[in-house]
FIKE-651823 format. One record per residue (C-alpha): residue number from 1; x, y, z; residue in one letter. Coordinates in Angstrom, 3 decimals, padded with zeros to 6 digits. Each point is the difference from the previous one (the first is absolute). Example, Ala and Ser with C-alpha at 12.3 -4.5 7.8 and 13.67 -1.06 7.14 Angstrom:
2
(rec 1,(012.300,-004.500,007.800),"a")
(rec 2,(001.370,003.440,-000.660),"s")
END
This chain:
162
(rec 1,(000.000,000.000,000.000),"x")
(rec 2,(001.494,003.461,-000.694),"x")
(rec 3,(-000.445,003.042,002.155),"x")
(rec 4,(000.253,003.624,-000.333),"x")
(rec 5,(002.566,001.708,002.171),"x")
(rec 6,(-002.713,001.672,001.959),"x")
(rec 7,(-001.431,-003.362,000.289),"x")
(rec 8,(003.271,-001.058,001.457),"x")
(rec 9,(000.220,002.664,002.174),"x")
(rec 10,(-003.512,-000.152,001.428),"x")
(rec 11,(000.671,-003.611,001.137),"x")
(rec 12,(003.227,000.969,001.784),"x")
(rec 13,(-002.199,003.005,002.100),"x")
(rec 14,(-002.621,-002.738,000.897),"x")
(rec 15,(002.758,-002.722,001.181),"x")
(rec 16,(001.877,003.083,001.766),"x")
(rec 17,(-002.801,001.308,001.464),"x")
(rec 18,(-002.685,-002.094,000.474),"x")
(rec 19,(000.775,-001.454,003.570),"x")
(rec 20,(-000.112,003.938,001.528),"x")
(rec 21,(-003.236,000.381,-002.078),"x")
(rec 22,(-001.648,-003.067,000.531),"x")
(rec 23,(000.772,001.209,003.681),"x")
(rec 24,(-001.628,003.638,-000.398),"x")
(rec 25,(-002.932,-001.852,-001.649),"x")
(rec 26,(-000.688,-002.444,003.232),"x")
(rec 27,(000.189,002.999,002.154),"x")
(rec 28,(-002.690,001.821,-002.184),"x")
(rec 29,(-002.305,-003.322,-000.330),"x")
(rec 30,(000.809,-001.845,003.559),"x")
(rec 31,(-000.088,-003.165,-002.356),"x")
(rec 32,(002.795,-001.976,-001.517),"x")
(rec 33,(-002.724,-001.071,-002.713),"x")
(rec 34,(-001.525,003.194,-000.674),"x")
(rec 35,(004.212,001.758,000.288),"x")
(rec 36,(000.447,-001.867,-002.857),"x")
(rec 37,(-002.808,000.539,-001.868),"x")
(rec 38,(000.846,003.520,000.550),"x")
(rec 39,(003.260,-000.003,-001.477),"x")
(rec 40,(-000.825,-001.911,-002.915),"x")
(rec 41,(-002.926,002.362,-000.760),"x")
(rec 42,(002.668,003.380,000.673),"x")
(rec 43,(002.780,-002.078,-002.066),"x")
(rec 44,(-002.206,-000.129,-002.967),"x")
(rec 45,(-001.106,003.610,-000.060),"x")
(rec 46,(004.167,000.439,000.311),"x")
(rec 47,(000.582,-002.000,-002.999),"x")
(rec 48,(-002.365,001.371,-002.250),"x")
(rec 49,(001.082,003.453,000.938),"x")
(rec 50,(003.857,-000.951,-000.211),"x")
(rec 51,(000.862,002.385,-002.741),"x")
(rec 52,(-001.879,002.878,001.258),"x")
(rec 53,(002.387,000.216,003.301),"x")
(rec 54,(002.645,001.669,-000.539),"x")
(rec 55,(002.047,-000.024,003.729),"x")
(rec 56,(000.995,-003.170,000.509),"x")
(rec 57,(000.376,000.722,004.008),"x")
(rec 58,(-003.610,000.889,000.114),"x")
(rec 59,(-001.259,-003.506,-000.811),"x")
(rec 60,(-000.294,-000.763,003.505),"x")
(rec 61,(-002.439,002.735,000.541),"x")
(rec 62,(-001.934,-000.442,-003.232),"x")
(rec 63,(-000.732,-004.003,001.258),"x")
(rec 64,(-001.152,001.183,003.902),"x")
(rec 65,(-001.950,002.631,-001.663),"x")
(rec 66,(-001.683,-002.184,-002.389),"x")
(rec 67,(-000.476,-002.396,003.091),"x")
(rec 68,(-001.390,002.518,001.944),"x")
(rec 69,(-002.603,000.933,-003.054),"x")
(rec 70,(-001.072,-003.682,-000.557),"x")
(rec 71,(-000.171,-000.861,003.519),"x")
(rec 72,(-002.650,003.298,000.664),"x")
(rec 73,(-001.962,-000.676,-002.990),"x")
(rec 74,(-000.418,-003.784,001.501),"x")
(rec 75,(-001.386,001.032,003.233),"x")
(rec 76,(-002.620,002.601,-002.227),"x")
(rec 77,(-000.861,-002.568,-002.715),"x")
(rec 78,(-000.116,-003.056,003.267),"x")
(rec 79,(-003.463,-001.295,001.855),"x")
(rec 80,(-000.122,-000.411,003.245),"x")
(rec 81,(000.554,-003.685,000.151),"x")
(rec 82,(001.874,-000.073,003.338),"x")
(rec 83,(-001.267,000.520,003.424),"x")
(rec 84,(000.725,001.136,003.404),"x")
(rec 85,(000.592,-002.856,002.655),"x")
(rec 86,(000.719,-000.328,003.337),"x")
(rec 87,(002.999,-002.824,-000.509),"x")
(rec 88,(003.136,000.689,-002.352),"x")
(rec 89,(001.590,-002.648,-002.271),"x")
(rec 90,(003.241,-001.489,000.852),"x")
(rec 91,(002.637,002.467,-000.947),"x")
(rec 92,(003.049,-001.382,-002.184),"x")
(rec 93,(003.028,001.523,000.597),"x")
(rec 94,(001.089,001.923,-003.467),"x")
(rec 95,(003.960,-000.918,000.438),"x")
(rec 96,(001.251,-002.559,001.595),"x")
(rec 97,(003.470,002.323,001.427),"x")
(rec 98,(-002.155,003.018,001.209),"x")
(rec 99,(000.407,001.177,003.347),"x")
(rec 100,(-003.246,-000.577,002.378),"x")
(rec 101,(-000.011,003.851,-000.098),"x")
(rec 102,(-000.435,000.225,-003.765),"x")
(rec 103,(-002.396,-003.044,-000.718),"x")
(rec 104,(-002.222,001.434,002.549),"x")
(rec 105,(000.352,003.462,-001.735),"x")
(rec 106,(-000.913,-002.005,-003.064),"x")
(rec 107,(-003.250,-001.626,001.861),"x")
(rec 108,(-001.038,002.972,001.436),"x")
(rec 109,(000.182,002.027,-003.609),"x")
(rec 110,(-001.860,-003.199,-001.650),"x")
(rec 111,(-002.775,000.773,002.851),"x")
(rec 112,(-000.880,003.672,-001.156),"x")
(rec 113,(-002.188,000.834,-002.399),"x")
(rec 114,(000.879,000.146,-003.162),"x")
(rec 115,(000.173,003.966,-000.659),"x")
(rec 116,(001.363,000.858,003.174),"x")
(rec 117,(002.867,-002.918,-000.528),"x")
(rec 118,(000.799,001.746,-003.539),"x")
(rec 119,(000.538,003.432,001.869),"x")
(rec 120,(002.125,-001.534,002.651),"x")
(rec 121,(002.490,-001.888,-002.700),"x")
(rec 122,(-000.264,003.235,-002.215),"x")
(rec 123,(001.178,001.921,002.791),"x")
(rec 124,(002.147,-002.037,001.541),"x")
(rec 125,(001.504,-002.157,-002.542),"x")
(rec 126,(-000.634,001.515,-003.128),"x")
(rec 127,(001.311,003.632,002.212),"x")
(rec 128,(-002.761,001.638,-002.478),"x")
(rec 129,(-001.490,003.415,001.500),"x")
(rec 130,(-003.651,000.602,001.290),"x")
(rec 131,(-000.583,002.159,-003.385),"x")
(rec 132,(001.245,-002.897,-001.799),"x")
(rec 133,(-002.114,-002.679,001.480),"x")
(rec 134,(-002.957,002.197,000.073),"x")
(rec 135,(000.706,000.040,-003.955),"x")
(rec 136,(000.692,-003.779,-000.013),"x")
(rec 137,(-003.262,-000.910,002.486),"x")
(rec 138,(-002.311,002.710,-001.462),"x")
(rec 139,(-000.709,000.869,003.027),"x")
(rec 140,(000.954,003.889,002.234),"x")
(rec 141,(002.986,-000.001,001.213),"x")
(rec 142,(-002.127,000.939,003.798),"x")
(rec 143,(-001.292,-003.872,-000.339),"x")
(rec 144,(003.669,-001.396,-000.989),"x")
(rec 145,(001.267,001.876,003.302),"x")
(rec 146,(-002.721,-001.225,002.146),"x")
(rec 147,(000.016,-003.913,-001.901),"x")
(rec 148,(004.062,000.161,000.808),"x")
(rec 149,(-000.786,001.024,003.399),"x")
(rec 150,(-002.475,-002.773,000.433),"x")
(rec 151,(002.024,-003.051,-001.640),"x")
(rec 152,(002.957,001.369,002.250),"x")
(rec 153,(-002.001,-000.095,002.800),"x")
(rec 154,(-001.509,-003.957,-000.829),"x")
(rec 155,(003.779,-001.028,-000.697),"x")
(rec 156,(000.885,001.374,003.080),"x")
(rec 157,(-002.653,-001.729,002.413),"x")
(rec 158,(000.698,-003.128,-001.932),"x")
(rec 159,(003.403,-000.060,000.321),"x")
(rec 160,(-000.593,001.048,003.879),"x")
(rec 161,(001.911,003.494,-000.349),"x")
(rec 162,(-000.731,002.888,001.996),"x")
END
């Protein structure tokens, strides 16, 4: 089979980068499944827009972006086919050499709801600003301070910190 160079060079990105993606996509999702759904779905929109992007170092932020976008438009187009209940499943633990401290990090984030946990990784992993995730959301940027401030305050009782 013969490939273009960009071809070429697109499959390098994804074997560089798809690991640290894969793991920006789980923290968006709180699934393994769905991560990788994800990043398939953002990797696709990447390839077919290959030619059109023109900094190379910006690729990164083109696929979270893209994430971002398809995982919002998921919870919009979604029905409610999931339900509140008193007992949680059995938590799996994402990798088997975290620390306690991050794998319950990890649980606790899975455990928020979905638009507050996108704020919280935008914020804090992502480092985007409150303008920028208001943008990103759709939402003000007074309901991404006070959905940060709420998600910090969940992690924090479930991780027991003052």
């Amino acid at each position: 089979m013969h490939t273009t160079g960009w071809e070429d060079e697109f499959r390098e990105y994804v074997m560089a980068r798809g690991p640290a993606l894969l793991r920006a996509a789980h923290q968006l999702t709180g699934h393994p499944l769905d991560a990788e759904d994800l990043l398939q779905n953002a990797l696709t929109k990447t390839y077919f827009a290959w030619d059109r992007i023109e900094d190379r170092k910006a690729l990164d932020g083109y696929v979270r972006r893209a994430m971002v976008n398809i995982n919002i438009s998921q919870w919009r187009r979604r029905k409610l086919e999931e339900y509140p209940s008193d007992e949680l499943p059995e938590a799996h633990e994402p990798h088997e050499l975290c620390s306690d401290v991050h794998a319950a990090l990890e649980q606790a984030l899975q455990e928020l709801p979905e638009r507050m946990r996108a704020a919280i990784v935008l914020r804090y992993y992502e480092d985007m600003t409150e303008p920028e995730i208001a943008r990103t959301l759709g939402i003000s940027v007074g309901t991404v301070k006070s959905t940060v401030s709420r998600g910090m305050a969940k992690l924090r009782n479930a991780l027991g910190l003052p």
